[in-house]
PyMOL commands that place a pseudoatom at each C-alpha (Angstrom):
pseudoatom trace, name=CA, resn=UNK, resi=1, chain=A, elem=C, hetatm=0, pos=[-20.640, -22.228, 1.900]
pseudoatom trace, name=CA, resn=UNK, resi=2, chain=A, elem=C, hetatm=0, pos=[-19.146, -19.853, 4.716]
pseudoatom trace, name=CA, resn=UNK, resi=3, chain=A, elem=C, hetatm=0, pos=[-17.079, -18.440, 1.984]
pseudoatom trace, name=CA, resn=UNK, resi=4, chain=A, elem=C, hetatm=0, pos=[-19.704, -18.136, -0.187]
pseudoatom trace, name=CA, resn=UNK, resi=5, chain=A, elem=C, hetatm=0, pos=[-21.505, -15.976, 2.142]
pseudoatom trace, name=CA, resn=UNK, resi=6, chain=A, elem=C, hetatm=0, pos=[-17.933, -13.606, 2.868]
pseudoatom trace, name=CA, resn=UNK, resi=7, chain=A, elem=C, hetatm=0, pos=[-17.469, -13.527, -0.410]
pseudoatom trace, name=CA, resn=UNK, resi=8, chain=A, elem=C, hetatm=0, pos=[-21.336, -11.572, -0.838]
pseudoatom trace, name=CA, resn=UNK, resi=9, chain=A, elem=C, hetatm=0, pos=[-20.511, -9.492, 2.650]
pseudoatom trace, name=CA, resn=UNK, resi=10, chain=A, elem=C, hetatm=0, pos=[-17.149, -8.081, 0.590]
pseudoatom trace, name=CA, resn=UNK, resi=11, chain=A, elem=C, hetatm=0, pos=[-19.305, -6.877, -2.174]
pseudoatom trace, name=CA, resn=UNK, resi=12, chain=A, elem=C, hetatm=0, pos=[-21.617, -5.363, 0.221]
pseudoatom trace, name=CA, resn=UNK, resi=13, chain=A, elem=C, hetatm=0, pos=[-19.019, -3.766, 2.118]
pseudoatom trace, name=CA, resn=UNK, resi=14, chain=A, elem=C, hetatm=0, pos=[-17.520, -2.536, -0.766]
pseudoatom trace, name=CA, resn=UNK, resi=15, chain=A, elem=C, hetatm=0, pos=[-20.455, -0.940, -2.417]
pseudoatom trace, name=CA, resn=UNK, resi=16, chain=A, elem=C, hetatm=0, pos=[-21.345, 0.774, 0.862]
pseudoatom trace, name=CA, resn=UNK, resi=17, chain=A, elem=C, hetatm=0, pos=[-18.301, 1.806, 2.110]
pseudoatom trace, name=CA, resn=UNK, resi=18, chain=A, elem=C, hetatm=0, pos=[-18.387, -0.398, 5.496]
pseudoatom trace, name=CA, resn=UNK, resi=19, chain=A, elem=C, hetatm=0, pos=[-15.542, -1.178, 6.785]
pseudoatom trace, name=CA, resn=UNK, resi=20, chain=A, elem=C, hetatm=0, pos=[-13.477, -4.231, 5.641]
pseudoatom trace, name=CA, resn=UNK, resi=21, chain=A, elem=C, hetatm=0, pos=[-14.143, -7.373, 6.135]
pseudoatom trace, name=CA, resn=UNK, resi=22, chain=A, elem=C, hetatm=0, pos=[-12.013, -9.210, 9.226]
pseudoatom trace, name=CA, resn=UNK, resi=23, chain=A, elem=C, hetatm=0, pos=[-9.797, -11.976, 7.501]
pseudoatom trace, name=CA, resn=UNK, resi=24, chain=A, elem=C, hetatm=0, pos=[-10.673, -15.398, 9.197]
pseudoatom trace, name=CA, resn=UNK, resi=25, chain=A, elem=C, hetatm=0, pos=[-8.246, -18.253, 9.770]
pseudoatom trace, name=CA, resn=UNK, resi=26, chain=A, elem=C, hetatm=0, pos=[-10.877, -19.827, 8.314]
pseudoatom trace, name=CA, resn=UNK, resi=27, chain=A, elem=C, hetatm=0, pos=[-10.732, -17.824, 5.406]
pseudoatom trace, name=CA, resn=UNK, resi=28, chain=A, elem=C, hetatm=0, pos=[-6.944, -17.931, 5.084]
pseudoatom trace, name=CA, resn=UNK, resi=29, chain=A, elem=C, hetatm=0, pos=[-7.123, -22.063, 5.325]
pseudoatom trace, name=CA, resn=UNK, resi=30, chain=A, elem=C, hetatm=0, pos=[-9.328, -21.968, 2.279]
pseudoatom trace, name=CA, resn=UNK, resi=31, chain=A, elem=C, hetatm=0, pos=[-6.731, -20.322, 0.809]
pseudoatom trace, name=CA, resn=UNK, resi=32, chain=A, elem=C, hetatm=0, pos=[-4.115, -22.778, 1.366]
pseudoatom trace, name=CA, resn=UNK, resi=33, chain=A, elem=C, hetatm=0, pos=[-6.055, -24.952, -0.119]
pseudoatom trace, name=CA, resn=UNK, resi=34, chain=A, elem=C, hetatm=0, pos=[-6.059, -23.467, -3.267]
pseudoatom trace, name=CA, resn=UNK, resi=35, chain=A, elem=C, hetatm=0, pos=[-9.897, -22.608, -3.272]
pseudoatom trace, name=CA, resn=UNK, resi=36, chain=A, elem=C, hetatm=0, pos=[-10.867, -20.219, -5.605]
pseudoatom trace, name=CA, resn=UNK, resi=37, chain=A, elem=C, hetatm=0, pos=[-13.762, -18.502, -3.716]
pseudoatom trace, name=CA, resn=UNK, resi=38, chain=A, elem=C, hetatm=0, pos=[-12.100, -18.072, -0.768]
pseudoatom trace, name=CA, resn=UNK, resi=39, chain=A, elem=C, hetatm=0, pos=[-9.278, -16.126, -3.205]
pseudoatom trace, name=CA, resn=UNK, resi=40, chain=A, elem=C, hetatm=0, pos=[-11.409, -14.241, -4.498]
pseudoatom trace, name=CA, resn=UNK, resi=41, chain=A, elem=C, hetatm=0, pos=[-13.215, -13.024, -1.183]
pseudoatom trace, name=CA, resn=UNK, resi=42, chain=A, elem=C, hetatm=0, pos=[-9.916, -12.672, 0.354]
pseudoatom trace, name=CA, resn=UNK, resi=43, chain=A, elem=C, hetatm=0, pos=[-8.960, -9.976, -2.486]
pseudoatom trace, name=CA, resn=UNK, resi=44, chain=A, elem=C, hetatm=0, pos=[-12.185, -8.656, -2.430]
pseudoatom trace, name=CA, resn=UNK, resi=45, chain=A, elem=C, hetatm=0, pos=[-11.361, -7.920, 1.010]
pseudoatom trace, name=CA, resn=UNK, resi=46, chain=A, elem=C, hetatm=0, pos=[-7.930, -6.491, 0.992]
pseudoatom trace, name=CA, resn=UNK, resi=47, chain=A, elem=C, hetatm=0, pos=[-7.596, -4.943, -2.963]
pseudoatom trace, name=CA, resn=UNK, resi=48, chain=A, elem=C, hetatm=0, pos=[-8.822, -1.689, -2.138]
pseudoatom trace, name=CA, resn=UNK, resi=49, chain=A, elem=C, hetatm=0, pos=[-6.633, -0.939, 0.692]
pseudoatom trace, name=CA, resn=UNK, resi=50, chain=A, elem=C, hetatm=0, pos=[-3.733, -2.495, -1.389]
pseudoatom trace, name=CA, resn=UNK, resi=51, chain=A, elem=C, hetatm=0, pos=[-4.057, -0.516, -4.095]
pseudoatom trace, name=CA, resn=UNK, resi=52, chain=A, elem=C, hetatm=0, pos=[-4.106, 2.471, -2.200]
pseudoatom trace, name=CA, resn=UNK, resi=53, chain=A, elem=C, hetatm=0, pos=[-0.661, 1.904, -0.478]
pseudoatom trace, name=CA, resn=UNK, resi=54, chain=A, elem=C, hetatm=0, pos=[0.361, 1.177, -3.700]
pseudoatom trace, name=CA, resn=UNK, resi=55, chain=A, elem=C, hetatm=0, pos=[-0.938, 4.192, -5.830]
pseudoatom trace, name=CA, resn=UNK, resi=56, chain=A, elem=C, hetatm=0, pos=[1.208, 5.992, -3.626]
pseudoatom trace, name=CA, resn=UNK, resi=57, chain=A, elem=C, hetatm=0, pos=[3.972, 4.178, -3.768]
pseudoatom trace, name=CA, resn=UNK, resi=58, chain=A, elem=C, hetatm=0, pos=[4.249, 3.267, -7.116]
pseudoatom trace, name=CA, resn=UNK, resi=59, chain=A, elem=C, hetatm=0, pos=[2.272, 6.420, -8.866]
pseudoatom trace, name=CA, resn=UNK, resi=60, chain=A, elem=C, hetatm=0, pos=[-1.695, 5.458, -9.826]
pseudoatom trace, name=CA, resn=UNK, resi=61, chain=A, elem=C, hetatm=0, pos=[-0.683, 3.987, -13.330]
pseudoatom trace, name=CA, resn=UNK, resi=62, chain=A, elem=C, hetatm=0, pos=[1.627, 1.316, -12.103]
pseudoatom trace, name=CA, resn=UNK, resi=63, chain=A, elem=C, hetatm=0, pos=[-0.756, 0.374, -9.100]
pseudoatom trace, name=CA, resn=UNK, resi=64, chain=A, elem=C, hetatm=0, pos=[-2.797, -1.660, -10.817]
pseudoatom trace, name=CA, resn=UNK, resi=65, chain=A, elem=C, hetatm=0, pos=[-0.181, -4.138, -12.445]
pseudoatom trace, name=CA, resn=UNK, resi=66, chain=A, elem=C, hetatm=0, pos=[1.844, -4.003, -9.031]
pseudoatom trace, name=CA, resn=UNK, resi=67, chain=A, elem=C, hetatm=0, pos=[-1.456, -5.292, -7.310]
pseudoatom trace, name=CA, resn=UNK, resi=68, chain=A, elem=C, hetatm=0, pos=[-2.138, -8.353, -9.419]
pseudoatom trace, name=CA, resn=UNK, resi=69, chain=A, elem=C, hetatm=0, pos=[1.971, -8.936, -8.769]
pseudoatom trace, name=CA, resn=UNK, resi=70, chain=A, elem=C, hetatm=0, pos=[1.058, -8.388, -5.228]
pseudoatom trace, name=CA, resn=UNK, resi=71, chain=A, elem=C, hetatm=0, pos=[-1.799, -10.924, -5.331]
pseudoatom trace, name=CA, resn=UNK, resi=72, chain=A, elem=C, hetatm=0, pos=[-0.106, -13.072, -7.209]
pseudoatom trace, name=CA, resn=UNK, resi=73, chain=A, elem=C, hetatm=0, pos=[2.904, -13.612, -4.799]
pseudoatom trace, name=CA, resn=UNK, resi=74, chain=A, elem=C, hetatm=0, pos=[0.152, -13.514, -2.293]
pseudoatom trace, name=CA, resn=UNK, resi=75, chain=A, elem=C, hetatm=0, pos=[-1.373, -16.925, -3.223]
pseudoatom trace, name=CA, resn=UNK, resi=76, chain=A, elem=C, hetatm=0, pos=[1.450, -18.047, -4.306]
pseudoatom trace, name=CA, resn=UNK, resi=77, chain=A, elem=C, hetatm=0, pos=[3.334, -18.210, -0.903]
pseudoatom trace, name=CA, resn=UNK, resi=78, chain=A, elem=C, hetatm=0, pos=[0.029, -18.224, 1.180]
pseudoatom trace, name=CA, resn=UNK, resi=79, chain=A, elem=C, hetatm=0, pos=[1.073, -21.319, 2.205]
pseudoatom trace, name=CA, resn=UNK, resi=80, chain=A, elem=C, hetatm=0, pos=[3.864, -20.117, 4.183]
pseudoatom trace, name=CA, resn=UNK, resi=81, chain=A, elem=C, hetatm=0, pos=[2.181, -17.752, 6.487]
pseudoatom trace, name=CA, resn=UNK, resi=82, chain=A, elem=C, hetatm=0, pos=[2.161, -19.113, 9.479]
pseudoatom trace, name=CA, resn=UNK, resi=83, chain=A, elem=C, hetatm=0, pos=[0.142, -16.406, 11.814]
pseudoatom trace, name=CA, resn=UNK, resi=84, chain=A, elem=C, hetatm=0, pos=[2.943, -15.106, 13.543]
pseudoatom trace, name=CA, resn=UNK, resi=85, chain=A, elem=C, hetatm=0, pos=[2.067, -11.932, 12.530]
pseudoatom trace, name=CA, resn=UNK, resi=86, chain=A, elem=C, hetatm=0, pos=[-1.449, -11.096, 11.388]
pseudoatom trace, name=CA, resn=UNK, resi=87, chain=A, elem=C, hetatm=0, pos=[-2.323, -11.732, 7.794]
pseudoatom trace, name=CA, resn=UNK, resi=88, chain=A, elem=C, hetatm=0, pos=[-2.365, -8.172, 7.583]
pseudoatom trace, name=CA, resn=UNK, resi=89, chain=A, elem=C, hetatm=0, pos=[0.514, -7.388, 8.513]
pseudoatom trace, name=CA, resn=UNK, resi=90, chain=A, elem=C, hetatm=0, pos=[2.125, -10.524, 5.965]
pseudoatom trace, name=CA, resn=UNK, resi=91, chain=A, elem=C, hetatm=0, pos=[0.010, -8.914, 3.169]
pseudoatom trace, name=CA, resn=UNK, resi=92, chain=A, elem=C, hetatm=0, pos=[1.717, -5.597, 3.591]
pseudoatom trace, name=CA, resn=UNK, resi=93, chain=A, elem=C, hetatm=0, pos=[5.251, -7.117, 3.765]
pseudoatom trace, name=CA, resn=UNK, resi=94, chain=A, elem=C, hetatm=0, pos=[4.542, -8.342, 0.072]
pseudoatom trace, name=CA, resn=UNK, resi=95, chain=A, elem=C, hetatm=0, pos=[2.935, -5.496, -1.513]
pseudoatom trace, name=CA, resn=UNK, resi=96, chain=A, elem=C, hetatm=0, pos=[5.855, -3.273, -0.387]
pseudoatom trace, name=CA, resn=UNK, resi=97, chain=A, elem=C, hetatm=0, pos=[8.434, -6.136, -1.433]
pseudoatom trace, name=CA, resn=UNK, resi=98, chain=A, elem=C, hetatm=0, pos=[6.628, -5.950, -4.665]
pseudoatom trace, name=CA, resn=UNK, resi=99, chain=A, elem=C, hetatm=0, pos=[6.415, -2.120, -4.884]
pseudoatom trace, name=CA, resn=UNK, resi=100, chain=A, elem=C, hetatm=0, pos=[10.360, -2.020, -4.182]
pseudoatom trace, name=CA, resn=UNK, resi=101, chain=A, elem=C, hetatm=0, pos=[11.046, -4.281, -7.047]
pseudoatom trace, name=CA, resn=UNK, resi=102, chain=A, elem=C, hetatm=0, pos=[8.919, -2.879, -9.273]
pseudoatom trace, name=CA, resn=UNK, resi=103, chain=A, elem=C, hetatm=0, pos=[10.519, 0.376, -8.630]
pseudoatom trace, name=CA, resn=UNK, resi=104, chain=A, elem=C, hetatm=0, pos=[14.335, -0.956, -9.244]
pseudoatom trace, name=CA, resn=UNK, resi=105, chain=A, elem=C, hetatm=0, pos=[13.144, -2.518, -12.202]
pseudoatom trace, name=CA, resn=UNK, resi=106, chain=A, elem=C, hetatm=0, pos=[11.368, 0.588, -13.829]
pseudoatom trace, name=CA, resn=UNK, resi=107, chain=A, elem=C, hetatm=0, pos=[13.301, 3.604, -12.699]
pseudoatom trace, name=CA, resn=UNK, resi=108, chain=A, elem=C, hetatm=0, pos=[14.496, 4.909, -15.651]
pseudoatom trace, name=CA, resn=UNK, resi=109, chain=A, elem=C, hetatm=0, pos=[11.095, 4.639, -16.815]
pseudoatom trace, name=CA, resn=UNK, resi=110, chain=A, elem=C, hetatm=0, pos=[9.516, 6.094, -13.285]
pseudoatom trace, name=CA, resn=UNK, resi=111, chain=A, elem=C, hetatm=0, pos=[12.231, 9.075, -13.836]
pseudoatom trace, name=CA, resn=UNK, resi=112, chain=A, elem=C, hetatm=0, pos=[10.525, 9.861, -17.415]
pseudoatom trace, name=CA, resn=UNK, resi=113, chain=A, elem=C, hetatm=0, pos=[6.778, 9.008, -15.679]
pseudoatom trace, name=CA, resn=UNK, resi=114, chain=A, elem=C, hetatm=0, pos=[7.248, 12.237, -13.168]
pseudoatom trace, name=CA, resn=UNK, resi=115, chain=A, elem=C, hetatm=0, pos=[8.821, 14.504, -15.382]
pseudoatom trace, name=CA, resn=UNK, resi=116, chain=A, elem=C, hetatm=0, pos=[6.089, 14.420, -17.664]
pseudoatom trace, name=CA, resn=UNK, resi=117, chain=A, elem=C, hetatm=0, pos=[3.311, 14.748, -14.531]
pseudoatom trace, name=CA, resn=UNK, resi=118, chain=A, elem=C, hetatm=0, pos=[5.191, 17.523, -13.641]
pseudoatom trace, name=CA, resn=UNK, resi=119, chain=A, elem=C, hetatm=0, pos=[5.081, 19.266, -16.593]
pseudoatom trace, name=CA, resn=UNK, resi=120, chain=A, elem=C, hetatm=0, pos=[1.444, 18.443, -17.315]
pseudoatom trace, name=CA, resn=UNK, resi=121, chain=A, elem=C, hetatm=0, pos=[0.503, 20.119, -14.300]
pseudoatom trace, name=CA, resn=UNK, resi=122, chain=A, elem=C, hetatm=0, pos=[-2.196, 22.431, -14.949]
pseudoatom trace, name=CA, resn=UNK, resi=123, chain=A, elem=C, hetatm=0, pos=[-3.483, 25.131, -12.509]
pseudoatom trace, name=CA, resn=UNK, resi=124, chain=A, elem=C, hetatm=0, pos=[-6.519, 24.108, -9.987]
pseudoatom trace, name=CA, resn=UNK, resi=125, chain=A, elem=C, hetatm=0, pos=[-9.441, 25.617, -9.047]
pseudoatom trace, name=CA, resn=UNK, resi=126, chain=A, elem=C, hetatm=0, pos=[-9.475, 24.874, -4.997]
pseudoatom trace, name=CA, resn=UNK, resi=127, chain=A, elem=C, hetatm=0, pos=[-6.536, 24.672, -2.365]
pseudoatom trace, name=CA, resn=UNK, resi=128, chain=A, elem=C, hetatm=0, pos=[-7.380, 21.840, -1.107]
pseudoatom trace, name=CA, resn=UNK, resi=129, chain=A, elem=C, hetatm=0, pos=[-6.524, 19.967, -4.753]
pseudoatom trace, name=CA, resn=UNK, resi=130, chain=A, elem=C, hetatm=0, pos=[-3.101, 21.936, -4.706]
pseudoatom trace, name=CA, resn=UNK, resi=131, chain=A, elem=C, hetatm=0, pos=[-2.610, 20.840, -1.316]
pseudoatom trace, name=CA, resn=UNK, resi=132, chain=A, elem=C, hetatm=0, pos=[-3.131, 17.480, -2.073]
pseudoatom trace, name=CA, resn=UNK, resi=133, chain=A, elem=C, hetatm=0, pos=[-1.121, 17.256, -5.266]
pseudoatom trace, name=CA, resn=UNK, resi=134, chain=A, elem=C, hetatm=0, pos=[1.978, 19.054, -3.263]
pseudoatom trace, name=CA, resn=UNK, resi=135, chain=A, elem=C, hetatm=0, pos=[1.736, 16.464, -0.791]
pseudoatom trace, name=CA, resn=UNK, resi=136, chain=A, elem=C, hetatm=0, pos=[1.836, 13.531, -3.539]
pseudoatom trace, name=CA, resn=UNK, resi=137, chain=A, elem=C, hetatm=0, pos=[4.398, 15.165, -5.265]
pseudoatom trace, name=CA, resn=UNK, resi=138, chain=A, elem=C, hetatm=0, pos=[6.425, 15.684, -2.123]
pseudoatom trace, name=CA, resn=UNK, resi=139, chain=A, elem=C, hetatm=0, pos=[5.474, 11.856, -1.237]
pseudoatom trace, name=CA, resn=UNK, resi=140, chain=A, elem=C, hetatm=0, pos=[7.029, 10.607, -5.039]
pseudoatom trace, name=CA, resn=UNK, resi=141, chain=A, elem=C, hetatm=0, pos=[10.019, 12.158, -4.078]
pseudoatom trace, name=CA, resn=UNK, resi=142, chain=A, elem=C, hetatm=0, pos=[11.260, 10.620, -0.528]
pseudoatom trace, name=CA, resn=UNK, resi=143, chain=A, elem=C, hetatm=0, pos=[12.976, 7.330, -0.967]
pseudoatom trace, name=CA, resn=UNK, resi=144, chain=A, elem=C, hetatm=0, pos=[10.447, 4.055, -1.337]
pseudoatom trace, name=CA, resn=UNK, resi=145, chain=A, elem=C, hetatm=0, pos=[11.400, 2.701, 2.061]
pseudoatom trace, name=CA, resn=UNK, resi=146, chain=A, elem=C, hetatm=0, pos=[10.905, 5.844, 4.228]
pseudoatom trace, name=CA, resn=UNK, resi=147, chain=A, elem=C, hetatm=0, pos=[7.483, 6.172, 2.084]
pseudoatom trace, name=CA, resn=UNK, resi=148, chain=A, elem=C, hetatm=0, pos=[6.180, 2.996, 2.783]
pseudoatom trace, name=CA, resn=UNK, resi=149, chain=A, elem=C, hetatm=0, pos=[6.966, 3.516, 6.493]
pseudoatom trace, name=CA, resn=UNK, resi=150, chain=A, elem=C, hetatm=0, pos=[5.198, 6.722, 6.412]
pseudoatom trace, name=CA, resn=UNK, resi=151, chain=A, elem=C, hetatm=0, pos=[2.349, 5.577, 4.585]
pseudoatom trace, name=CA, resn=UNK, resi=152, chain=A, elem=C, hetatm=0, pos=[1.713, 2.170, 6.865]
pseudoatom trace, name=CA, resn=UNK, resi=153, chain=A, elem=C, hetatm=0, pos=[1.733, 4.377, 9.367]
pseudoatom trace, name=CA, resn=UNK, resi=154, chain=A, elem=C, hetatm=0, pos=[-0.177, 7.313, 8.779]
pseudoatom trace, name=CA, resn=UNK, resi=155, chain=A, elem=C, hetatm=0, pos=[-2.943, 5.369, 6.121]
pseudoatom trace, name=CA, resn=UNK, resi=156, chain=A, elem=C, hetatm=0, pos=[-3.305, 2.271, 8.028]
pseudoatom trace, name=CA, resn=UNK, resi=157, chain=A, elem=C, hetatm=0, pos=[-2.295, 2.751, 11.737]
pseudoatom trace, name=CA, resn=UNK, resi=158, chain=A, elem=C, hetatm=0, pos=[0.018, 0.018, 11.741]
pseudoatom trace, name=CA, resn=UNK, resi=159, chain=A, elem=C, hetatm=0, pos=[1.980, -0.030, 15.360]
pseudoatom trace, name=CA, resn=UNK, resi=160, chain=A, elem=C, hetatm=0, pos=[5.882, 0.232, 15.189]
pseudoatom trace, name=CA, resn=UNK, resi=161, chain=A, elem=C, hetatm=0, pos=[5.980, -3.474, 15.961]
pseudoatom trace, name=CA, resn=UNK, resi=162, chain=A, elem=C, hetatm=0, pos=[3.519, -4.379, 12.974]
pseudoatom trace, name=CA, resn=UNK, resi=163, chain=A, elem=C, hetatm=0, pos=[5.697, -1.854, 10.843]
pseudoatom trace, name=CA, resn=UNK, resi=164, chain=A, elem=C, hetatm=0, pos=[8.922, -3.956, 11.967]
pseudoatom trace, name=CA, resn=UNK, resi=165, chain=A, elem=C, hetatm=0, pos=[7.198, -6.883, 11.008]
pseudoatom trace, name=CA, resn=UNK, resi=166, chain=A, elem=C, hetatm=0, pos=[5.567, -5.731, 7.314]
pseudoatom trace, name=CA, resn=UNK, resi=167, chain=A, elem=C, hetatm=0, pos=[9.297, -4.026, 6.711]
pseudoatom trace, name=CA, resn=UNK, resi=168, chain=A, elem=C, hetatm=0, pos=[10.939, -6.821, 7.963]
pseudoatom trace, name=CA, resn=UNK, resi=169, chain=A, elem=C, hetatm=0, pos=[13.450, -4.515, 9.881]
pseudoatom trace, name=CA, resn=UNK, resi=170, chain=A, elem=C, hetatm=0, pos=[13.990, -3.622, 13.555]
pseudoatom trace, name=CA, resn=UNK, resi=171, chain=A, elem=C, hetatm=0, pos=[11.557, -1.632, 15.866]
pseudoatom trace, name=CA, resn=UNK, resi=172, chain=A, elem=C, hetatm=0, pos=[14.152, 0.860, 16.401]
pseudoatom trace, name=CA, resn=UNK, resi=173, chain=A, elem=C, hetatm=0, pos=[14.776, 1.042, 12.614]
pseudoatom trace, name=CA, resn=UNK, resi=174, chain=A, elem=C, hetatm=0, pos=[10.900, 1.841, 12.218]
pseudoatom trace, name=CA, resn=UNK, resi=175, chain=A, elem=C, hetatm=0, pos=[11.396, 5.087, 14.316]
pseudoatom trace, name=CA, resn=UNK, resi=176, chain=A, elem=C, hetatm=0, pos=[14.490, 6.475, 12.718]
pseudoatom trace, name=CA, resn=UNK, resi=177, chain=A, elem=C, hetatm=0, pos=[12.931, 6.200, 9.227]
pseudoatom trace, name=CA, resn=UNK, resi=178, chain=A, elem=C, hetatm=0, pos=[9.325, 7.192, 10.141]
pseudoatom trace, name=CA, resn=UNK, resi=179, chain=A, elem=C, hetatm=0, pos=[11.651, 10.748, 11.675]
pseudoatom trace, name=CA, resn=UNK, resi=180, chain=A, elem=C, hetatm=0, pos=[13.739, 11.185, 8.789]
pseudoatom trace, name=CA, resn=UNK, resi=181, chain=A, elem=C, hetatm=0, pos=[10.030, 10.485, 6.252]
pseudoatom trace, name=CA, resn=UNK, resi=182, chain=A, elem=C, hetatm=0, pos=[8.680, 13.139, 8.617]
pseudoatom trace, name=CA, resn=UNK, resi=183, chain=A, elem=C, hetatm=0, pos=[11.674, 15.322, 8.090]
pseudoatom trace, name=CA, resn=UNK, resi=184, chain=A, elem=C, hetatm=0, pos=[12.419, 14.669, 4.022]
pseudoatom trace, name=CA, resn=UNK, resi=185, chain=A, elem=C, hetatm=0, pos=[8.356, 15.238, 3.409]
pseudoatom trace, name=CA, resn=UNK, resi=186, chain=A, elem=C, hetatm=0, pos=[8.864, 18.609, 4.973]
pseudoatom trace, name=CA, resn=UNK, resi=187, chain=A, elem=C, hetatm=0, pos=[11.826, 19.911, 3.673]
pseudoatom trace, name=CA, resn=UNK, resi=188, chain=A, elem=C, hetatm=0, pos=[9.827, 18.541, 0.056]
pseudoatom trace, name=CA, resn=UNK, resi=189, chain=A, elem=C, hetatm=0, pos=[6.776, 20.714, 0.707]
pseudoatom trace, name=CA, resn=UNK, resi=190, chain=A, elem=C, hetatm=0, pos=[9.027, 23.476, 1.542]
pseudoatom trace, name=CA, resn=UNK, resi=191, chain=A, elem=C, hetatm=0, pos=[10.664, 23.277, -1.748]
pseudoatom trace, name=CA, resn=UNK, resi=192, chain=A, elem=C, hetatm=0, pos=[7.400, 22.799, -3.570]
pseudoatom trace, name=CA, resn=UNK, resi=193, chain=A, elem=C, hetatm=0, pos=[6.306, 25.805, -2.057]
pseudoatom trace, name=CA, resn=UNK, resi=194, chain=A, elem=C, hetatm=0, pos=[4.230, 24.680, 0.855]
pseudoatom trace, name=CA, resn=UNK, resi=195, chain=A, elem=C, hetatm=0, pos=[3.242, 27.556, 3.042]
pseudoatom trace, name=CA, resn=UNK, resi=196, chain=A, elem=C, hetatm=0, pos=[2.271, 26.817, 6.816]
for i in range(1, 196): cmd.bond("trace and resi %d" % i, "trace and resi %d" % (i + 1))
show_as sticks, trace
zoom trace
């Protein structure tokens, strides 16, 4: 029944805009269980955020097939999180796991993918959509790892320990590739024509 009830909050929260629901134990112990409710609350509760990591890492029109493979492996191996980390943190270690295959799988086909964005492009109307587009472009062309780092970071606030944890990599690791993100972004927007 208390599942039930998340699940209608989720919708709520979604339609609104309210923040996201907190992921109980409780929650994730349904899960383990194989209950379907509590599976679907629990995406509910976490797609949206997914999918934007993802539509960033993977480009929007592989997002949506790399989430269900995210959410797939996600119930799949529920069973093994343990709560060492938070559930957050476990979820993100998958969907960038899942991102980083995808992308070693498809890069000949990713290759072909920007090439064609790039020479689609047609002019905008406000700076702000330029702006945006150089940054996304600039973003598609730093290597996966470094722009998962950056984006766990900047999107979701994750702390270098949590980044550590979802990379599955050392703290000290997580600060040389959040620098040299940081540095390959820029010297990307400079290229693309990014003006201070």
């Amino acid at each position: 029944m208390h599942v039930v009830a998340a699940s209608k909050s989720v919708e709520v929260c979604l339609q609104n805009g309210a923040p996201q629901l907190e992921v109980s134990d409780e929650l994730i112990a349904a899960c383990q269980r194989g209950e379907r409710e509590a599976q679907r609350t629990l995406y509910l509760a976490r797609s949206g955020r997914v999918m934007r990591l993802l539509t960033r890492l993977v480009g929007p029109q592989e997002a949506d097939d790399v989430a269900q493979q995210v959410f797939l492996q996600v119930f799949r191996k529920i069973e093994s999180f343990q709560g060492h980390s938070s559930f957050d943190t476990w979820l993100w270690r998958v969907a960038v796991n899942e991102a980083h295959q995808y992308l070693r799988k498809n890069r000949k086909h990713r290759a072909m993918a920007e090439l064609t964005i790039a020479l689609d492009r047609r002019p905008k109307h406000t700076q702000v959509v330029a702006d945006r587009e150089l940054l996304e472009c600039a973003l598609g062309r730093i290597d996966p790892e470094l722009r998962a780092v950056f984006l766990l970071r900047e999107l979701e606030g994750l702390s270098y320990r949590e980044l550590a944890s979802a990379c599955d990599v050392p703290e000290g690791t997580i600060a040389s590739r959040l620098n040299r993100a940081r540095r390959e972004l820029r010297e990307h927007l400079v290229q693309l024509g990014w003006e201070r």
